[in-house]
C-alpha positions as CSV (number, residue, x, y, z in Angstrom):
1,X,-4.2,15.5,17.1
2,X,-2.1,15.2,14.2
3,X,1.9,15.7,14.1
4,X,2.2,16.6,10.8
5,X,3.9,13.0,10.0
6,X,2.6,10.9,7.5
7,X,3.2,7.0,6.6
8,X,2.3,6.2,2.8
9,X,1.9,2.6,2.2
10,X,2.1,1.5,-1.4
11,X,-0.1,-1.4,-2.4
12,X,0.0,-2.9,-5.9
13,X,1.4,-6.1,-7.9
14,X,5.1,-7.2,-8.1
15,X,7.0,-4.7,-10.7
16,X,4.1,-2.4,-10.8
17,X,6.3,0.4,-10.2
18,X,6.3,1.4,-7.0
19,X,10.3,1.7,-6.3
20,X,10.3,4.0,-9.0
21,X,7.8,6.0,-8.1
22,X,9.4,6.6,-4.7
23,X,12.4,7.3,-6.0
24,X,11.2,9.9,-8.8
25,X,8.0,11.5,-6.1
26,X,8.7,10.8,-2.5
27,X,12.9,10.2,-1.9
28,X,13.9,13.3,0.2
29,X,11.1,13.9,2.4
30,X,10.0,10.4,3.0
31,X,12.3,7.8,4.9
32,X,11.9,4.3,2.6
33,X,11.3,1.1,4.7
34,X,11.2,-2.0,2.8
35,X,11.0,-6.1,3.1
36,X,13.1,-6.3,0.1
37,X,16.0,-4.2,1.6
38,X,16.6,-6.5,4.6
39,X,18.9,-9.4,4.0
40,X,17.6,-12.7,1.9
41,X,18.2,-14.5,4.7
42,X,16.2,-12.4,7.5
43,X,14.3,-13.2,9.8
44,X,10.9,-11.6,11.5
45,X,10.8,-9.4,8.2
46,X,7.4,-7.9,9.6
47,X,8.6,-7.6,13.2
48,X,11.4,-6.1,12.3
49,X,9.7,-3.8,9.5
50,X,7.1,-2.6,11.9
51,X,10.0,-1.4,14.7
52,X,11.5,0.8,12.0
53,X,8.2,2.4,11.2
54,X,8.0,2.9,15.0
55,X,11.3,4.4,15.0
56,X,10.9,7.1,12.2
57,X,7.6,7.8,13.3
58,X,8.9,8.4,16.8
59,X,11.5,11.0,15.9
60,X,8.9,12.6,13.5
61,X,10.7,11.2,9.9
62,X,7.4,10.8,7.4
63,X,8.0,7.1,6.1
64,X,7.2,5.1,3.1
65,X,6.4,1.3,2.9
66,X,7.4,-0.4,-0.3
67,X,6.0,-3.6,0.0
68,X,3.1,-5.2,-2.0
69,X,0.6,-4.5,0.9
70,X,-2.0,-6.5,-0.9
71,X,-4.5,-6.7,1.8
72,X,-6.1,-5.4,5.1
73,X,-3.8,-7.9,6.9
74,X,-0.8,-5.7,5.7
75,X,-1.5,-2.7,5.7
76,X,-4.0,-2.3,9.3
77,X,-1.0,-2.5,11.5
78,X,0.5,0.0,9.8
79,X,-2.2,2.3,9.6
80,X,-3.1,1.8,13.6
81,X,0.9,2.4,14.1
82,X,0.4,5.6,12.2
83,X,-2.4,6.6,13.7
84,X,-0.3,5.8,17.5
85,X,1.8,8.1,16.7
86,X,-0.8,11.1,16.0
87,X,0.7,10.5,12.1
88,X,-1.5,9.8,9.0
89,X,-1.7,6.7,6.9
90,X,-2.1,7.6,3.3
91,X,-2.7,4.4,0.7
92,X,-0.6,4.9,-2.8
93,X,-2.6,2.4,-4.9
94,X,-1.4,1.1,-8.1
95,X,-4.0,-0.6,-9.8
96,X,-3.1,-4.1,-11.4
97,X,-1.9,-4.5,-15.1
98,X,-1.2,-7.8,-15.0
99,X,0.7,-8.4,-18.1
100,X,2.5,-5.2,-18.0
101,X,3.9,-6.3,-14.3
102,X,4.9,-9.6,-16.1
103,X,6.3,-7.8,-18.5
104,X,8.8,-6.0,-16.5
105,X,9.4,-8.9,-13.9
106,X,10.4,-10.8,-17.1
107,X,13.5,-7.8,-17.4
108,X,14.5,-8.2,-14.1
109,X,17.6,-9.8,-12.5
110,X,18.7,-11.5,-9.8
111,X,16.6,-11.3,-6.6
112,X,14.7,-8.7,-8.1
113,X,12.9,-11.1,-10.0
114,X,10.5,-13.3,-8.5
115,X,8.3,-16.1,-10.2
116,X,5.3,-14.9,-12.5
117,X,3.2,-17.3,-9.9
118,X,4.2,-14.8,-7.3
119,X,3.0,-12.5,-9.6
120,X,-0.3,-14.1,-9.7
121,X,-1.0,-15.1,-6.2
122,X,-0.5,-11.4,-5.2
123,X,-3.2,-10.3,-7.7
124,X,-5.3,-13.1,-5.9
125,X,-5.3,-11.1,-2.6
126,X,-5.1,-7.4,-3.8
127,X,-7.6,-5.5,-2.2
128,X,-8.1,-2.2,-3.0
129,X,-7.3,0.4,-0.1
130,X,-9.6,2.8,1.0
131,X,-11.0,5.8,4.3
132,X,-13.6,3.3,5.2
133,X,-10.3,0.9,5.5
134,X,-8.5,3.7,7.6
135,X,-6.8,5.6,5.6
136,X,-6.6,9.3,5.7
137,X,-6.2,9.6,2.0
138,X,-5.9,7.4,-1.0
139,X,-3.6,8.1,-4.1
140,X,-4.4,6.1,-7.0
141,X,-0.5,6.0,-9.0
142,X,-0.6,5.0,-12.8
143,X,2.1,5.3,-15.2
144,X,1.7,8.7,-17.6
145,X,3.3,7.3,-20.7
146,X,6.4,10.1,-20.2
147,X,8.2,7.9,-18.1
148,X,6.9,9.7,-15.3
149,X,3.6,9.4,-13.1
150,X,0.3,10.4,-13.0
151,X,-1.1,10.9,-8.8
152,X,-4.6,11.3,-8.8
153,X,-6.9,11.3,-5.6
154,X,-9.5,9.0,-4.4
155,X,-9.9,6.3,-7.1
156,X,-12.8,5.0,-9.2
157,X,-13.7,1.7,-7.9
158,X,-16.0,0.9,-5.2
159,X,-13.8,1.0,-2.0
160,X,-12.7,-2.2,-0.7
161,X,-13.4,-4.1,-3.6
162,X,-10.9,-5.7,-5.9
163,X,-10.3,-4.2,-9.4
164,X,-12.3,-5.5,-12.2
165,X,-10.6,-8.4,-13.4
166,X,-11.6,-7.5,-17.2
167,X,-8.9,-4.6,-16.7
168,X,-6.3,-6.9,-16.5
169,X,-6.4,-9.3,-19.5
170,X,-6.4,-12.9,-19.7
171,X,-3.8,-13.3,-17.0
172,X,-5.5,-11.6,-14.4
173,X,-9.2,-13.1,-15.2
174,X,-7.5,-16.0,-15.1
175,X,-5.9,-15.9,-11.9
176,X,-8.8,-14.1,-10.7
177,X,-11.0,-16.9,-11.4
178,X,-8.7,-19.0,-9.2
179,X,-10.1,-17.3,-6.2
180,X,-14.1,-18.3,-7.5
181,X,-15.8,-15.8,-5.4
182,X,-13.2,-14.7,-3.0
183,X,-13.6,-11.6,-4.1
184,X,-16.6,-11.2,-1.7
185,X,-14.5,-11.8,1.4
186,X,-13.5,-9.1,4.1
187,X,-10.6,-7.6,5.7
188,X,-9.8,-8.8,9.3
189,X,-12.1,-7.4,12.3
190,X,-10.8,-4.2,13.3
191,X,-7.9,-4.0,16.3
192,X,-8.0,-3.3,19.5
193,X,-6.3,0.1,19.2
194,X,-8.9,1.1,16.5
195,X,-11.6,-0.4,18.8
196,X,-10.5,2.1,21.4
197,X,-10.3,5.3,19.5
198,X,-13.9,4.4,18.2
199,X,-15.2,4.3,21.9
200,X,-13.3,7.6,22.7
201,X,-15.4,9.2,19.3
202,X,-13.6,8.8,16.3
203,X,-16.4,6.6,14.3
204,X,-13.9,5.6,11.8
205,X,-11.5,4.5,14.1
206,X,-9.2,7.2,12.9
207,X,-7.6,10.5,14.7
208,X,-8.9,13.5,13.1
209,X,-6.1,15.7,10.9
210,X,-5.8,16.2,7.2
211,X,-2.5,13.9,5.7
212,X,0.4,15.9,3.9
213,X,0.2,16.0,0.4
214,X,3.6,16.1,-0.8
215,X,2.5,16.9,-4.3
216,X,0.7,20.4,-3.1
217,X,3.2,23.0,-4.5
218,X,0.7,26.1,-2.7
């Protein structure tokens, strides 16, 4: 049984967009928890990022996670949190431009910046999310030119495969071609907790319940 709660999990590149989105789509009905917002020096960032999630899930606060989330290995314990709670996981997936995240990491200061070999190593392990992954939903985000966004539902691509690296220019093949042939590789074996709900008869290791869409105005 679903509460009503959801958990949206961004996953895309570094300056892909993804703080502004929240701020322009989500901020006001979804609580933001982020790596980037705990001190430089912190330590257990995941430990510590996953008991927040457990607390705003607990008193019923929806929650975003603005992190990369490149892979399974990110974002499955969040989804099987969400799920613990009786709260859905929806994916926000913002395919990779490669030189336009470069572009704006490049305009960045401070912290905010990281190295464009950050950049590139992400892009190395981006999976894209998808339901066979455990999601309830998947929103594919792209920019709409306006300096707004454009939310569309279940994307293109084949789920659980990486984007086509001849979308991203010569970066992207580039640092796709690093991987030579990773792209083939899986996500981790799924938990124990999804394990369980499968053997109580939810084949996708999911509980049942449609997520929120907070862009249905009905």
């Amino acid at each position: 049984m679903t509460t009503g709660t959801d958990v949206a999990v961004f996953v895309g590149l570094q300056a892909s967009g993804k703080s502004t989105f929240f701020d322009q789509r989500l901020s006001g009905r979804y609580t933001l928890v982020s790596k980037d917002l705990f001190p430089r020096g912190a330590r257990n960032k995941q430990r510590r990022q996953m008991r927040l999630v457990d607390e705003h899930l607990a008193a019923g606060r929806p929650v975003a996670v603005d992190n990369t989330n490149p892979s399974p290995r990110e974002w499955t314990p969040l989804v099987e949190l969400a799920h613990a709670h009786g709260a859905t996981a929806t994916a926000y997936w913002f395919p990779p431009d490669v030189t336009g995240s470069l572009r704006r990491n490049a305009a960045r200061e401070g912290r905010a910046r990281v190295p464009d070999a950050g950049v590139l190593a992400t892009l190395r392990q981006l999976r894209k999310p998808s339901t066979e992954a455990g999601f309830d939903a998947v929103r594919e985000v792209r920019f709409d030119g306006r300096g707004g966004f454009e939310v569309r539902a279940e994307p293109l691509h084949a789920p659980g495969s990486p984007d086509d690296p001849a979308d991203h220019g010569a970066a992207g093949q580039a640092a796709f071609g690093m991987r030579a042939g990773a792209s083939a590789r899986t996500g981790p074996t799924s938990s124990p907790a999804v394990r369980c709900l499968r053997r109580k008869g939810h084949p996708t290791g999911k509980r049942p319940g449609r997520p929120v869409d907070p862009f249905d105005t009905r």
